[in-house]
C-alpha positions as CSV (number, residue, x, y, z in Angstrom):
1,X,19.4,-0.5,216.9
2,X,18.6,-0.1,220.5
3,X,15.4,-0.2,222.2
4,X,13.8,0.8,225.4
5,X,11.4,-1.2,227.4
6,X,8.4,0.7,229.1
7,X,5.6,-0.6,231.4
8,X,3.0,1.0,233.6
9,X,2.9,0.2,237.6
10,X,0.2,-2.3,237.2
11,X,3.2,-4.6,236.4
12,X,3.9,-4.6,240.1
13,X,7.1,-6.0,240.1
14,X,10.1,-4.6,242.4
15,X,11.3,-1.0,241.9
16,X,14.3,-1.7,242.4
17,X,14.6,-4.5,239.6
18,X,13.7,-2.5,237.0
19,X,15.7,0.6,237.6
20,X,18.1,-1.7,237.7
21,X,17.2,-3.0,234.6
22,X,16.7,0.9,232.8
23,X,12.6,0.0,232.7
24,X,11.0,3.0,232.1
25,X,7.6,3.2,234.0
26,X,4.1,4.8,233.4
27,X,2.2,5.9,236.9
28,X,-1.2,5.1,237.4
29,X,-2.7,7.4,240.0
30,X,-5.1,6.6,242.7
31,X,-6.8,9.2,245.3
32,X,-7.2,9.5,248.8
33,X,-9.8,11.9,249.7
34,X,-9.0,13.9,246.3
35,X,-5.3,14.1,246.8
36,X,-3.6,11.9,244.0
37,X,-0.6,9.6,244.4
38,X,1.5,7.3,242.7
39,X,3.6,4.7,243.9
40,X,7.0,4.6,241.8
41,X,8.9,2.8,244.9
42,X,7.3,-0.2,245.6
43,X,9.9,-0.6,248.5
44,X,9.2,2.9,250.1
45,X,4.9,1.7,249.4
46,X,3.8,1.4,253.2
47,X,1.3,-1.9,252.0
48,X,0.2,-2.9,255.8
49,X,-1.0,0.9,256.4
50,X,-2.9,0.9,253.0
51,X,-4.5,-2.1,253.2
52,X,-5.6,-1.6,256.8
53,X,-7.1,1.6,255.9
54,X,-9.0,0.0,253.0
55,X,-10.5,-2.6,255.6
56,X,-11.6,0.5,258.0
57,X,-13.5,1.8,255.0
58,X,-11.0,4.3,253.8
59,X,-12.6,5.1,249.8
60,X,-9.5,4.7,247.2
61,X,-10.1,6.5,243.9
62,X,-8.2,5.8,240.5
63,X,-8.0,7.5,237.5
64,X,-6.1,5.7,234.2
65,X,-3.1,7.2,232.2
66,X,-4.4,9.5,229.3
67,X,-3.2,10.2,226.1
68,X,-1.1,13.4,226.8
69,X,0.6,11.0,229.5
70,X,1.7,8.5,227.2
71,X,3.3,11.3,224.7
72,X,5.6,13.1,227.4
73,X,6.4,9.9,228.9
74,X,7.1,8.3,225.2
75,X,8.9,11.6,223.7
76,X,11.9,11.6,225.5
77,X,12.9,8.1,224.7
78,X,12.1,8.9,220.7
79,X,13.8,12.2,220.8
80,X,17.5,10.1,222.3
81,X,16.9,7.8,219.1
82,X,15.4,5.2,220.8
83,X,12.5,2.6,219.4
84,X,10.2,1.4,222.4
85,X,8.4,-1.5,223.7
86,X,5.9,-0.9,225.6
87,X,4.1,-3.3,228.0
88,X,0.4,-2.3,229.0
89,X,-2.1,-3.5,231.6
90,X,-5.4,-5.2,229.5
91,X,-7.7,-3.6,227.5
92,X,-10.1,-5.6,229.1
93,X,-10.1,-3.8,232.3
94,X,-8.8,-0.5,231.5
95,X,-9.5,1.9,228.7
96,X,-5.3,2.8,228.9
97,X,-4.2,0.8,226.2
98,X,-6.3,2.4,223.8
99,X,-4.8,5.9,225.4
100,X,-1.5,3.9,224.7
101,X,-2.4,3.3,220.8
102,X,-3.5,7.2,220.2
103,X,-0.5,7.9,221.6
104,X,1.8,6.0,219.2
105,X,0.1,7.2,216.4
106,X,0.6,10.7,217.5
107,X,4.4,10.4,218.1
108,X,4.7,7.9,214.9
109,X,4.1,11.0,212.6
110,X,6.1,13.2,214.6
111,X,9.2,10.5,214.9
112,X,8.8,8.1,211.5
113,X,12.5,6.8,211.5
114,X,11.2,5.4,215.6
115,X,9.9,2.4,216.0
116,X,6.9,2.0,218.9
117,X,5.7,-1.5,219.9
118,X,2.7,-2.0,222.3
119,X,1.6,-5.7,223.4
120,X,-1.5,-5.4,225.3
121,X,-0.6,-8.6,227.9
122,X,-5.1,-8.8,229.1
123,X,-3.6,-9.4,232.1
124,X,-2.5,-7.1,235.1
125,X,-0.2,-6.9,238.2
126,X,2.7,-10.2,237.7
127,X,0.2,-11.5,234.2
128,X,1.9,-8.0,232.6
129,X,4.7,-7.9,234.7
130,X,6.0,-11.7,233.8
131,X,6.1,-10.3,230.3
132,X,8.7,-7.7,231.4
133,X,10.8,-10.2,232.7
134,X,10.5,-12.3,229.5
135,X,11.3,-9.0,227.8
136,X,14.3,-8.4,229.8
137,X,15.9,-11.3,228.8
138,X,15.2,-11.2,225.7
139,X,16.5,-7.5,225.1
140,X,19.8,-9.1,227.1
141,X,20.3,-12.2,225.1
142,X,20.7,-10.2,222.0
143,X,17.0,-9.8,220.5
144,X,15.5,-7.0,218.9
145,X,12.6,-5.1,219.0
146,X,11.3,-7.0,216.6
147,X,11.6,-10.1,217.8
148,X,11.0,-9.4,221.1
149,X,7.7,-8.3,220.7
150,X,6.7,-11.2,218.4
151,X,7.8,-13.6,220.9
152,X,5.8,-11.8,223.7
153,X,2.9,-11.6,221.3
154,X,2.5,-15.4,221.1
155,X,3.0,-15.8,224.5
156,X,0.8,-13.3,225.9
157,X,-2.8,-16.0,225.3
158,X,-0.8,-18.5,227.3
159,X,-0.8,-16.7,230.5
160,X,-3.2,-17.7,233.0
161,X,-4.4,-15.7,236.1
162,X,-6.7,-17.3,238.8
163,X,-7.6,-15.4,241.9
164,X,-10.1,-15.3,244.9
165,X,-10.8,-12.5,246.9
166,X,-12.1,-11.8,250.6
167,X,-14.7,-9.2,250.1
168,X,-16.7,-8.9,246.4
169,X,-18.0,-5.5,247.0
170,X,-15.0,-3.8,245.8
171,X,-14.6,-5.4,242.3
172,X,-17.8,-4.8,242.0
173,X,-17.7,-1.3,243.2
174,X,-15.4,-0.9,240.3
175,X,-17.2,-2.1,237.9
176,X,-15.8,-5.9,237.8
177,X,-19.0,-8.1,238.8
178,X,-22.3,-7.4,239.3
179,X,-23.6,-6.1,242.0
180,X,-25.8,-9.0,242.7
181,X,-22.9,-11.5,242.6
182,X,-21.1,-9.6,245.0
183,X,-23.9,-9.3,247.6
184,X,-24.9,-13.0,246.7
185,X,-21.3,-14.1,247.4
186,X,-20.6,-12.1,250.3
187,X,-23.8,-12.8,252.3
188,X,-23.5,-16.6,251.3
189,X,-19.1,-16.3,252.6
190,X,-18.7,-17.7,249.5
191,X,-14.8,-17.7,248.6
192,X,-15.5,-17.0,244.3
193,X,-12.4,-18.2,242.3
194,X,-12.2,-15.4,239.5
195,X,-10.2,-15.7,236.4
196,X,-8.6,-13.6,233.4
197,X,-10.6,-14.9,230.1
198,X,-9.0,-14.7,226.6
199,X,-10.1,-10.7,226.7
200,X,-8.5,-9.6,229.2
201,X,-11.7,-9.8,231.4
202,X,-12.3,-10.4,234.5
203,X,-14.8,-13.3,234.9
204,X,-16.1,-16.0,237.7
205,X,-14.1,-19.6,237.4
206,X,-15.5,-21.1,240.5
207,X,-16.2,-20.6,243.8
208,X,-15.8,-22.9,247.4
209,X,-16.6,-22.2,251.5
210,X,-13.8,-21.0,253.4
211,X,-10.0,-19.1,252.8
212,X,-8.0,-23.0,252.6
213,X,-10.5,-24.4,250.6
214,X,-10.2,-21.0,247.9
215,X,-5.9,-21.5,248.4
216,X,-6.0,-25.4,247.5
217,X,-8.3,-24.3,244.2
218,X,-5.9,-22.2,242.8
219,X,-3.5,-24.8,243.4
220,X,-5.5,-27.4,241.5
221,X,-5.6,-25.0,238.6
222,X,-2.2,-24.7,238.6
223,X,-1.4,-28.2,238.7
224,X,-4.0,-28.7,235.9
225,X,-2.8,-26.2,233.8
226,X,0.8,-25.2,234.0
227,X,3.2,-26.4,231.3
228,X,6.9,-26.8,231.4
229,X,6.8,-25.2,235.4
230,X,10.8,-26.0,235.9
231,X,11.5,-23.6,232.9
232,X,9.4,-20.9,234.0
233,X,8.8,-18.0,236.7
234,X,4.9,-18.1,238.4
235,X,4.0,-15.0,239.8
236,X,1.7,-14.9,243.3
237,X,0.3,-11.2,244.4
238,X,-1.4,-11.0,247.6
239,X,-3.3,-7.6,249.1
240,X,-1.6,-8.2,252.5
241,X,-2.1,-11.9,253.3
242,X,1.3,-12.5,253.3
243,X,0.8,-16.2,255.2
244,X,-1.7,-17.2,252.4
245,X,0.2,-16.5,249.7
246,X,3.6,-18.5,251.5
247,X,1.2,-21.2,251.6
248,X,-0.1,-21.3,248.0
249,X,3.9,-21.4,247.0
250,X,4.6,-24.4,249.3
251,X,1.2,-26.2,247.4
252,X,2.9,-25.1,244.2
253,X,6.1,-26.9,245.2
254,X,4.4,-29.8,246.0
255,X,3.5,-31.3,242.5
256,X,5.2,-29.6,239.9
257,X,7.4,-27.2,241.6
258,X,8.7,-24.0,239.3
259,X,12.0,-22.4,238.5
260,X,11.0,-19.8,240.5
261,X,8.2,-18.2,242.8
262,X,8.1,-14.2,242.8
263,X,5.5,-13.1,245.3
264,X,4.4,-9.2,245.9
265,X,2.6,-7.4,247.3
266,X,-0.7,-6.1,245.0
267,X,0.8,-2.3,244.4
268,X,-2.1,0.3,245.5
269,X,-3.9,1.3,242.1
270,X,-4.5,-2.5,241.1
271,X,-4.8,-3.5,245.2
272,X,-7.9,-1.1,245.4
273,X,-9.7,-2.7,242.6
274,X,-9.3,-6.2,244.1
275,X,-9.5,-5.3,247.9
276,X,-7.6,-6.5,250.6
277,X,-7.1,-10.4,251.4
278,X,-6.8,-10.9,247.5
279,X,-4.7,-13.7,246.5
280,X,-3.8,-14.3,242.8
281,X,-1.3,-16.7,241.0
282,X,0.2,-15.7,237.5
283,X,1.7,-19.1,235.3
284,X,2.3,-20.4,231.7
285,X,-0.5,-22.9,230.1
286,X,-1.7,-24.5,226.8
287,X,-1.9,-21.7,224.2
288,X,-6.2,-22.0,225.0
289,X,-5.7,-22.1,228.7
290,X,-7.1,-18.4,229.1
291,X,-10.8,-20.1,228.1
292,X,-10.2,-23.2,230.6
């Protein structure tokens, strides 16, 4: 029986892989003086031009995907006979997933024969969109729905995501950190080390003085933490530092080089959330690294 595998943009990986790949993917939307937008081409997304209007105070608005979303996007794949796989952004920092679930149990009385798999990843940009290339190759090598999602499922506590950012104020403007921490940490030029915990949250992990000093931290933890890094892809998104993040790959290398680095560019929805000059690194731990 075949499946299709679905994600949402927050994946961030390369448009052009997964159409390559027939991934089906969910739009988040995010506004610029009320008009909305999408970015569906992550080659075609100008990054430079969006970034350098967030720095010259430009205000970004986002809005999640909502239930009637998720059942015109789902209903096409279920009316062709298709069970789905879905892979979603955390629960922890977006109220879509549970958007995702209402969905499913919509559609799941409408199709019954269908089969509709969500695995909530707590994670966002390359922490989900890791898990679609694990589910790629799964779906290739011969696996099932079935066991596809029950291999991502035990995977999905193992991925870690560390990041530090240049400016607090806009995680906190959205509703990440308090708004003491972020004028604490911002007055102080604090470089704050921020981390994914085991729900999907965004919390504080640490925190040094100066950009180099933040880069070498999240290569400590990475160093500290990874497991098996020869068998597996680590993910690095930057908001338009692109030397920063080639220079936490060549401190990856150094150590306990991977099979592979995929760096990208922080896609706009997820990019205004963070701000621009956030780096963050995406890897494979201990099955309790999440609360390390």
């Amino acid at each position: 029986m075949s499946f299709t595998i679905l994600t949402d943009t927050s994946a961030n990986l390369p448009s052009s892989y997964l159409r390559e790949h027939n991934i089906g993917v969910v739009p988040f939307t995010y506004y610029i003086k009320d008009k909305p937008y999408s970015c569906l081409d992550t080659e075609g997304f100008d990054a430079k031009k969006f970034y350098k209007a967030m720095r010259m105070g430009a205000d970004i608005k986002t809005s999640q995907i909502n239930l009637f979303t998720y059942i015109h996007f789902f209903e096409p794949y279920l009316e062709n006979g298709e069970d789905i796989l879905m892979i979603c952004m955390s629960s922890g920092i977006s109220g879509a997933f549970r958007c995702a679930e209402l969905a499913k149990i919509e559609l799941t009385r409408k199709y019954p024969e269908r089969k509709i798999k969500l695995v909530n990843t707590y994670a966002a940009s390359l922490g989900e969109g890791l898990f679609v290339l694990k589910a790629i190759e799964l779906r290739d090598s011969g696996c099932g729905l079935r066991e596809t999602f029950k291999a991502i499922q035990k995977e999905v506590k193992r991925m870690y995501q560390v990041f530090t950012v240049d400016d607090l104020m806009y995680l906190k403007k959205t509703g990440r950190v308090t708004g003491s921490a972020a004028i604490v940490g911002n007055m102080l030029q604090v470089k704050p080390l921020l981390k994914g915990n085991e729900n999907g949250e965004i919390v504080f992990y640490s925190k040094t003085i100066g950009r180099s000093r933040a880069i070498d931290l999240l290569a400590r933890q990475y160093n500290r933490l990874v497991k098996e890094p020869e068998n597996q892809v680590v993910g690095i998104a930057h908001a338009d530092c692109e030397e920063d993040a080639k220079a936490l790959a060549e401190l990856l290398k150094q150590k306990k080089p991977p099979k592979e680095i995929l760096t990208v560019m922080y896609e706009p929805v997820t990019g205004s959330h963070v701000g621009p000059g956030t780096l963050a690194l995406f890897f494979m731990g201990d099955d309790d690294v999440r609360t390390r």
